[in-house]
C-alpha positions as CSV (number, residue, x, y, z in Angstrom):
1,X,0.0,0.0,0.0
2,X,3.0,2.4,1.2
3,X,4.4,1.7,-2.9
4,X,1.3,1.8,-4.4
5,X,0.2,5.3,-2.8
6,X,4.1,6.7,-3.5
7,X,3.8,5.3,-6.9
8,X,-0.1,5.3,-8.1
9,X,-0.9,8.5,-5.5
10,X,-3.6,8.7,-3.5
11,X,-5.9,6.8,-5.3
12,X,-4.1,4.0,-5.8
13,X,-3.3,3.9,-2.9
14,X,-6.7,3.7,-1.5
15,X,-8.0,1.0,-4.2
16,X,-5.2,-0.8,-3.0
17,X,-6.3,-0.1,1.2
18,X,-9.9,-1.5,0.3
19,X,-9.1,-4.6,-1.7
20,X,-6.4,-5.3,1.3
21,X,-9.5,-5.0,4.0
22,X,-11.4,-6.8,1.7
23,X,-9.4,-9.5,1.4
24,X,-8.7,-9.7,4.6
25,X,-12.3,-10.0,6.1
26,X,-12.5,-12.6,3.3
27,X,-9.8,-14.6,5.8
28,X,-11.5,-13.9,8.8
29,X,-14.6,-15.2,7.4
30,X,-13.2,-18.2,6.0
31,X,-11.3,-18.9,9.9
32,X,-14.7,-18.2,11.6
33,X,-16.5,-20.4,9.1
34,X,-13.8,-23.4,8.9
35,X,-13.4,-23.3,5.3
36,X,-9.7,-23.7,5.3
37,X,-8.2,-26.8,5.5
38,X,-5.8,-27.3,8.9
39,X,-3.0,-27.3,6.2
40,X,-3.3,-23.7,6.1
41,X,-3.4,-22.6,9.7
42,X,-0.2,-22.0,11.2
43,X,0.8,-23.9,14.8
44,X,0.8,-21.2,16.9
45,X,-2.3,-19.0,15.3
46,X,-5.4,-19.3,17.3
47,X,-8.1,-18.8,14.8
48,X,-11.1,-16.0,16.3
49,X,-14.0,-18.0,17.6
50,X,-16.8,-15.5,17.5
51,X,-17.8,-13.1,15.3
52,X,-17.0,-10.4,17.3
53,X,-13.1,-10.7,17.4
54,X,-13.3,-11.0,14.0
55,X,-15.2,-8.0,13.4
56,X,-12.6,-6.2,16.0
57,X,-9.6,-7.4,13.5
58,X,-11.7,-6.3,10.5
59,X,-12.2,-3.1,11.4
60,X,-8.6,-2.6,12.9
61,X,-6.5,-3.6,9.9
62,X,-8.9,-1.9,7.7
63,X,-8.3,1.1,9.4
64,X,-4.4,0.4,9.7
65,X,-4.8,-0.3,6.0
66,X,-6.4,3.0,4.5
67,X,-4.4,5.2,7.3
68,X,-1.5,3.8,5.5
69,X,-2.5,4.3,2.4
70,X,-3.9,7.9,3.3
71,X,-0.7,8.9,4.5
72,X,1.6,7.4,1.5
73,X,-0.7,9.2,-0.7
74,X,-0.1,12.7,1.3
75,X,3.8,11.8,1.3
76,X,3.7,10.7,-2.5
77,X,2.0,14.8,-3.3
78,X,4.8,16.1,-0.7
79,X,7.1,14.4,-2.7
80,X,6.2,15.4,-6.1
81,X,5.8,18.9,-5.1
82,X,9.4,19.2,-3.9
83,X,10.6,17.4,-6.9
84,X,8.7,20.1,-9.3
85,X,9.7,22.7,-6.9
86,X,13.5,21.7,-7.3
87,X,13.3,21.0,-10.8
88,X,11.9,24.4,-11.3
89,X,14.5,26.0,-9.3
90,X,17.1,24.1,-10.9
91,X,15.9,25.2,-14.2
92,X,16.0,28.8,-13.3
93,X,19.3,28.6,-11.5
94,X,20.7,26.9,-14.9
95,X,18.9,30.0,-16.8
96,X,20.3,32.4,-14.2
97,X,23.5,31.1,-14.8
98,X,23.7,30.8,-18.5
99,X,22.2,34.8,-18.1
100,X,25.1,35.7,-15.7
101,X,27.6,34.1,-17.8
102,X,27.1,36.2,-21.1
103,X,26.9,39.3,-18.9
104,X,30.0,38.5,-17.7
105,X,31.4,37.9,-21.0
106,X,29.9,40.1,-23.1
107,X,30.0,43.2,-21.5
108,X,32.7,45.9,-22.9
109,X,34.1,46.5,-19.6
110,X,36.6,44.1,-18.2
111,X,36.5,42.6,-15.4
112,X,39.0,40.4,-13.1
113,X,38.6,39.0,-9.8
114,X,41.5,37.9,-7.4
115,X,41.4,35.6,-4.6
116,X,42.4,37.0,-1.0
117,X,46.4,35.7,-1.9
118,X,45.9,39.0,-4.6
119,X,45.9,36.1,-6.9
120,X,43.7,35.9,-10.5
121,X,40.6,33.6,-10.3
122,X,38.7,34.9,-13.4
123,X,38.2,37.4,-16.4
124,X,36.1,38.1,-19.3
125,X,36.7,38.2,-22.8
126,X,36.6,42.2,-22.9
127,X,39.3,41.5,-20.0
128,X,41.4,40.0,-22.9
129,X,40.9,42.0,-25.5
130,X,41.6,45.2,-23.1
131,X,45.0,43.6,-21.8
132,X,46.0,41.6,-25.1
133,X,46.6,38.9,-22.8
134,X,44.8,35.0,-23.1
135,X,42.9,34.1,-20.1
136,X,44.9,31.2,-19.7
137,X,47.9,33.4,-19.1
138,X,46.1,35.5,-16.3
139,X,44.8,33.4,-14.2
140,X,46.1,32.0,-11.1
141,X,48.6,34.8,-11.6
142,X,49.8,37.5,-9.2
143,X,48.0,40.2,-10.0
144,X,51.0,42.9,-9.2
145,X,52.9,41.1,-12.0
146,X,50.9,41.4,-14.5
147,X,49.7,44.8,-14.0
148,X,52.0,46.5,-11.9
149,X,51.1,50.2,-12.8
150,X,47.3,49.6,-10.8
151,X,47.0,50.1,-7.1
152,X,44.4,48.4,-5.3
153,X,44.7,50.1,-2.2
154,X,42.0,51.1,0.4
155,X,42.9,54.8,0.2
156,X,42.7,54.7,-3.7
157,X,39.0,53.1,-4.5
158,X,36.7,54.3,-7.2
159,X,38.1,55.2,-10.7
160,X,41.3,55.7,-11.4
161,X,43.8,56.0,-14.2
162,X,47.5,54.6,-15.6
163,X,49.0,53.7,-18.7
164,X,49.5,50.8,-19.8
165,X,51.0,48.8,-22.2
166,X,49.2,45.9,-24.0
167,X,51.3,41.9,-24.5
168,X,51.8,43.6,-28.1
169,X,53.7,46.5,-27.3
170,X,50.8,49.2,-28.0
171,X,50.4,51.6,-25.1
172,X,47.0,52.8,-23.8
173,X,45.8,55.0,-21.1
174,X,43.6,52.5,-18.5
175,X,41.0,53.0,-16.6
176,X,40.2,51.1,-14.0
177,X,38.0,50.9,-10.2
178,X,37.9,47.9,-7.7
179,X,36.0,46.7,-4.9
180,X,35.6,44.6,-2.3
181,X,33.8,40.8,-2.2
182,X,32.7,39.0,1.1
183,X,33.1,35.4,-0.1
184,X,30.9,32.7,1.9
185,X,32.6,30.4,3.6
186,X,33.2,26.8,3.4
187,X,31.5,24.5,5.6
188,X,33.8,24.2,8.6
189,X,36.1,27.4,7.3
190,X,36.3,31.4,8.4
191,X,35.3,33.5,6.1
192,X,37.7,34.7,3.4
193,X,38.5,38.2,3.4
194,X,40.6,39.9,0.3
195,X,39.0,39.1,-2.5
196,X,38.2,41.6,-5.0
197,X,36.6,42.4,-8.5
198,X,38.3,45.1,-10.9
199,X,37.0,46.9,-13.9
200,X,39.0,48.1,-16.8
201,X,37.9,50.2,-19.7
202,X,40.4,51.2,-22.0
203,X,39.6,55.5,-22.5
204,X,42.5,55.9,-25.2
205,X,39.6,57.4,-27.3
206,X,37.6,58.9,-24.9
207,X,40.5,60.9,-23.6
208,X,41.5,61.9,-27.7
209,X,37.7,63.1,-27.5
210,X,38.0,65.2,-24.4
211,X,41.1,66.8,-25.7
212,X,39.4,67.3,-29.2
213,X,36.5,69.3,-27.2
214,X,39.3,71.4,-24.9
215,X,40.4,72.0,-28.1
216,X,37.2,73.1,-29.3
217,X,36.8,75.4,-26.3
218,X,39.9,76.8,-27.0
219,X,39.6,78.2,-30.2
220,X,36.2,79.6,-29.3
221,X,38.2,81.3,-26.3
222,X,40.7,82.4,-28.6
223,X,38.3,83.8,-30.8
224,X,36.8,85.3,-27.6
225,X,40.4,86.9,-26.3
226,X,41.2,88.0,-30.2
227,X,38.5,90.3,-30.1
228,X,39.3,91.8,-26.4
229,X,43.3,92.0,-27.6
230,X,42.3,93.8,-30.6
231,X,39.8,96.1,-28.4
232,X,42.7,96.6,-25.6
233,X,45.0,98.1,-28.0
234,X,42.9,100.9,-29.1
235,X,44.2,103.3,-25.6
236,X,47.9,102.0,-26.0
237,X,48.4,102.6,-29.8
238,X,46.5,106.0,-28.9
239,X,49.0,106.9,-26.6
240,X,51.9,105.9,-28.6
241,X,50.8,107.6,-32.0
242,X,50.1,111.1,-29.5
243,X,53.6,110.8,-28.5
244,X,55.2,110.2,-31.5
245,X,52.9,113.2,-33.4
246,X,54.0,115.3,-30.7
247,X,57.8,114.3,-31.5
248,X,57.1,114.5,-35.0
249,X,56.6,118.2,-34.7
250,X,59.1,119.0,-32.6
251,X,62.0,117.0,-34.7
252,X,63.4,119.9,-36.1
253,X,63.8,121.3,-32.6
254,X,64.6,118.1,-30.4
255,X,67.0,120.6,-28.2
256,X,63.9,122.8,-27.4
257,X,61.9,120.4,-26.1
258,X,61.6,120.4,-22.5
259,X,63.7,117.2,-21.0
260,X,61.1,116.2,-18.8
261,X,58.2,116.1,-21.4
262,X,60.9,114.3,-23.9
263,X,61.3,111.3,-21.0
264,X,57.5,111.2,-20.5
265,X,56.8,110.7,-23.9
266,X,59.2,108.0,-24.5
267,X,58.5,106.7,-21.3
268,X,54.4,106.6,-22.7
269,X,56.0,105.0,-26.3
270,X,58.2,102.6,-24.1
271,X,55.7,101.8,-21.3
272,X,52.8,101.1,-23.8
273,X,54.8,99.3,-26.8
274,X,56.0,97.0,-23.4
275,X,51.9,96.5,-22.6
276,X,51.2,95.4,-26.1
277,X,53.9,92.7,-26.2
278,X,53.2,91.2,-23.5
279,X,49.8,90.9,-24.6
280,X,50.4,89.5,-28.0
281,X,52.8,87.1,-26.1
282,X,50.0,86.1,-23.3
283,X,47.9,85.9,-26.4
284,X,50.1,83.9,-28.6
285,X,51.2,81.3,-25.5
286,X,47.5,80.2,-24.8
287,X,46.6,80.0,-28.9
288,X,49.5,77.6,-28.8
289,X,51.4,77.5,-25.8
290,X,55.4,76.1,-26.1
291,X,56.4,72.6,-26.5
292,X,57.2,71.1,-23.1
293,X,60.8,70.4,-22.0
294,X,60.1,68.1,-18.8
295,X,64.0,68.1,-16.5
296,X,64.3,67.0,-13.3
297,X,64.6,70.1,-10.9
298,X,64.7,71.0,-7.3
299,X,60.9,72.1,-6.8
300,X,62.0,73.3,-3.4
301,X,64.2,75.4,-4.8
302,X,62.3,77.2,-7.5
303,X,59.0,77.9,-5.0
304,X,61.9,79.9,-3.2
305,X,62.8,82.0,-5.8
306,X,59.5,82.6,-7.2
307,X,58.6,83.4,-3.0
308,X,61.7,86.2,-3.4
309,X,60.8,87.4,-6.6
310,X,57.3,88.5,-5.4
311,X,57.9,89.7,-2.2
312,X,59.0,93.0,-2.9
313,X,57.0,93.0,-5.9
314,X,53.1,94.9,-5.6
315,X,49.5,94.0,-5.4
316,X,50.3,94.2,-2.0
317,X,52.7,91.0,-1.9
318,X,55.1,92.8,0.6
319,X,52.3,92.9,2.9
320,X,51.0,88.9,2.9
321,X,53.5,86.3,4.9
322,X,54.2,83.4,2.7
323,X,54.4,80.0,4.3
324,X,56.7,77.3,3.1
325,X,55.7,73.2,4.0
326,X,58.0,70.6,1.6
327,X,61.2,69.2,1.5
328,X,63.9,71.1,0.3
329,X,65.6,68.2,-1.4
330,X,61.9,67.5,-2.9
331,X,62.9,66.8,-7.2
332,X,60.5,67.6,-9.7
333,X,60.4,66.2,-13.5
334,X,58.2,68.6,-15.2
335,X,58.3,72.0,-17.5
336,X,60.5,74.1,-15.1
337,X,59.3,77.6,-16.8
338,X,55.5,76.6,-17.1
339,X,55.3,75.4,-13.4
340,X,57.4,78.6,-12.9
341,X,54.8,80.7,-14.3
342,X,51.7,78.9,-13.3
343,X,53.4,79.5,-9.5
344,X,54.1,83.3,-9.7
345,X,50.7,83.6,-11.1
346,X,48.9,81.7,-8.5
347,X,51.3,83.6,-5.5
348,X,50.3,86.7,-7.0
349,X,46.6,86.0,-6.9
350,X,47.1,84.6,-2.8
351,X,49.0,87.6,-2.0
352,X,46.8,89.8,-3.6
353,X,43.9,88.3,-1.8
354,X,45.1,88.0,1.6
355,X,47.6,91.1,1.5
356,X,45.6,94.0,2.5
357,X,44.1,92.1,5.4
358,X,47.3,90.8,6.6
359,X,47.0,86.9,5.7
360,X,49.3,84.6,4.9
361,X,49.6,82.1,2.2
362,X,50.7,78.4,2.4
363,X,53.2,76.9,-0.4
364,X,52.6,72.8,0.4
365,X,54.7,70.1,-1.3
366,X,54.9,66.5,-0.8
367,X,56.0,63.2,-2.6
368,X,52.7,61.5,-3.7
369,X,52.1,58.2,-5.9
370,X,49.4,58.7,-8.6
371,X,48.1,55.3,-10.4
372,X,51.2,53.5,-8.7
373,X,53.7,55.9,-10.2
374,X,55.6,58.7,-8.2
C-alpha cells in the first residue's frame, strides 16, 4: 500500500487499502466459518471463535490499511511537489547562470577577480581583448605582475587612471576601479577576506575626444580673447601715436623740447609698446602654448625664488606672509618655466587676496604616488 500510494498516489493507494481490507475479512470469514483446511493454519495461530473478534480485526486492519494508504498518498503529493519545486529551481538557477555568464562575457568592460592571496581567479573576454593577454595566461597569476602600474589600495578606490601597455607592445591609457567581495565560507572554514573584483575600460579614445572638445573650447576662447586683444589696443596705440605726433613736430627742434616732457613721452611710447607685447605674447602662449621640456629640478628650490621674486614686488605682496611646507631636497620632472609661471601667477593672486588684510599664504609640497607611479 505504502508503494502503491508513492507510486499510483492517493488513489491508488486507496484502491489498494480496500481490496487489502477486503481480502482480509474474506480470511476472517473463512477462519470463523472453517473453510480452510488445517493445512493452512499455522501452529501457533489461534483462529477468532466469535464473530466479534473478527469484526474487532476487520475493522482494525482496515483502518491500519487506508491510514496507511492515506498517509503514503499525502507523502507521495509532498514528494512530487518538492521534486517540481526543485526541478523548477534548478531550471531557473541553470537560466540564471547561462544569463550571468554572457553578462559577464559580453559586457565591454573588463572585469578580473583575485582571490584573498591578490591572486587571478577569473576574467572576461573584454578583459582579454583590453590587456591583449589569453585568459589562460592571467589566471592564477599575481596580479602585481601582471599589472604593476594599478594600485588596489584602500585609500585609492573608485576610478582611477594609468598607462599601460598591452602583451603587443601598444600603449593605452587604462582606466580602472575595484571593490571589495565577502566570499561565503566553506562549511567548517572562516570567512575569506581579500577578494576583489576590478573593472578596466580602455579611454584611449575617450581621452582623444575630451582633448578634441578642450580644443574646441579653446579656439572659441581664442576667438573670444582675439576680439578683447584687438579692443585693448585701441588706448595703447592711442597713446603711442600722440607721443610720437607730438615728436614728429618737434624733430626739427629736439634741443627745445623740454627734458622732462621728452622722457614722459618715450617713457608713454616705451611703457605702452612694453603693454602690447606682453599681450600678444599672453595671447600667442594660450593660442599655442610652447612645446614642453620636462628636467628633473629641485621644486623646493624654485618655489623659493618665485617666493623672493614676489615679495618686494606689488598687489600688495610685501604685505602677505608666505608659508613654506615641503622638502627642500623634494625633485620635480616637469616643464621648469610653465610650473614657474603657473606658480608666480597663483602667488600673485594669494597675496593679492590676503595682503591688504594681513593673511598669509601656504606653499605645500609632498612626494605623492598617482596610479602607482611617483
Amino acid at each position: 500500500m505504502i508503494a502503491a500510494g508513492l507510486i499510483l498516489h492517493r488513489s491508488g493507494g486507496l484502491v489498494l487499502a480496500a481490496a487489502a481490507t477486503l481480502l482480509y475479512g474474506a480470511v476472517l470469514g473463512s477462519e470463523l466459518l472453517h473453510w480452510l483446511p488445517a493445512y493452512c493454519r499455522a501452529p501457533a495461530y489461534r483462529a477468532p471463535d466469535n464473530i466479534f473478534v473478527s469484526s474487532n480485526l476487520f475493522a482494525t486492519y482496515g483502518l491500519i490499511f487506508f491510514l496507511a494508504a492515506l498517509l503514503s498518498g499525502q507523502l507521495a503529493r509532498r514528494l512530487r511537489f518538492t521534486e517540481e519545486r526543485l526541478n523548477r529551481t534548478a531550471l531557473e538557477f541553470d537560466r540564471l547562470s547561462i544569463l550571468y555568464k554572457q553578462i559577464f562575457d559580453d559586457t565591454s568592460t573588463g572585469i578580473i577577480t583575485t582571490d584573498s592571496r591578490n591572486r587571478i581567479t577569473s576574467c572576461n573576454q573584454a578583459a582579454e581583448r583590453i590587456t591583449g593577454c589569453s585568459r589562460m595566461l592571467l589566471l592564477d597569476q599575481p596580479f602585481t605582475s601582471r599589472f604593476p602600474a594599478i594600485s588596489l589600495r584602500e585609500e585609492r578606490q573608485g576610478r582611477s587612471v594609468c598607462d599601460f601597455r598591452k602583451r603587443d607592445g601598444t600603449a593605452i591609457r587604462l582606466g580602472y576601479s575595484y571593490s571589495n567581495l565577502n566570499m561565503p565560507a566553506e562549511q567548517g572554514q572562516e570567512q575569506e577576506n581579500g577578494w576583489k573584483v576590478i573593472t578596466l575600460q580602455d579611454i584611449s579614445q575617450i581621452e582623444r575626444m575630451e582633448r578634441q572638445i578642450r580644443e574646441t573650447e579653446k579656439l572659441a576662447a581664442v576667438g573670444q580673447m582675439s576680439g578683447s586683444v584687438a579692443h585693448g589696443f585701441r588706448n595703447p596705440l592711442a597713446a603711442i601715436s600722440g607721443s610720437a605726433q607730438i615728436l614728429a613736430l618737434d624733430q626739427d627742434n629736439l634741443a627745445a623740447i623740454d627734458p622732462a616732457t621728452f622722457r614722459t613721452l618715450v617713457g608713454i611710447i616705451l611703457r605702452d609698446s612694453v603693454r602690447m607685447a606682453k599681450s600678444i605674447t599672453d595671447f600667442l602662449q594660450f593660442a599655442r602654448p610652447a612645446a614642453v621640456q620636462p628636467e628633473w629640478f629641485s621644486l623646493g628650490r624654485l618655489v623659493d625664488e618665485v617666493i623672493a621674486s614676489l615679495l618686494p614686488g606689488p598687489l600688495g605682496a610685501a604685505a602677505a606672509r608666505v608659508d613654506r611646507e615641503f622638502d627642500a631636497n623634494l625633485g620635480c620632472w616637469a616643464d621648469r618655466q610653465q610650473l614657474q609661471t603657473v606658480l608666480v601667477h597663483l602667488l600673485e593672486n594669494g597675496c593679492a587676496a590676503v595682503g591688504a588684510e594681513g593673511g598669509g599664504v601656504t606653499v605645500a609640497a609632498a612626494e605623492t604616488q598617482q596610479g602607482g607611479q611617483e
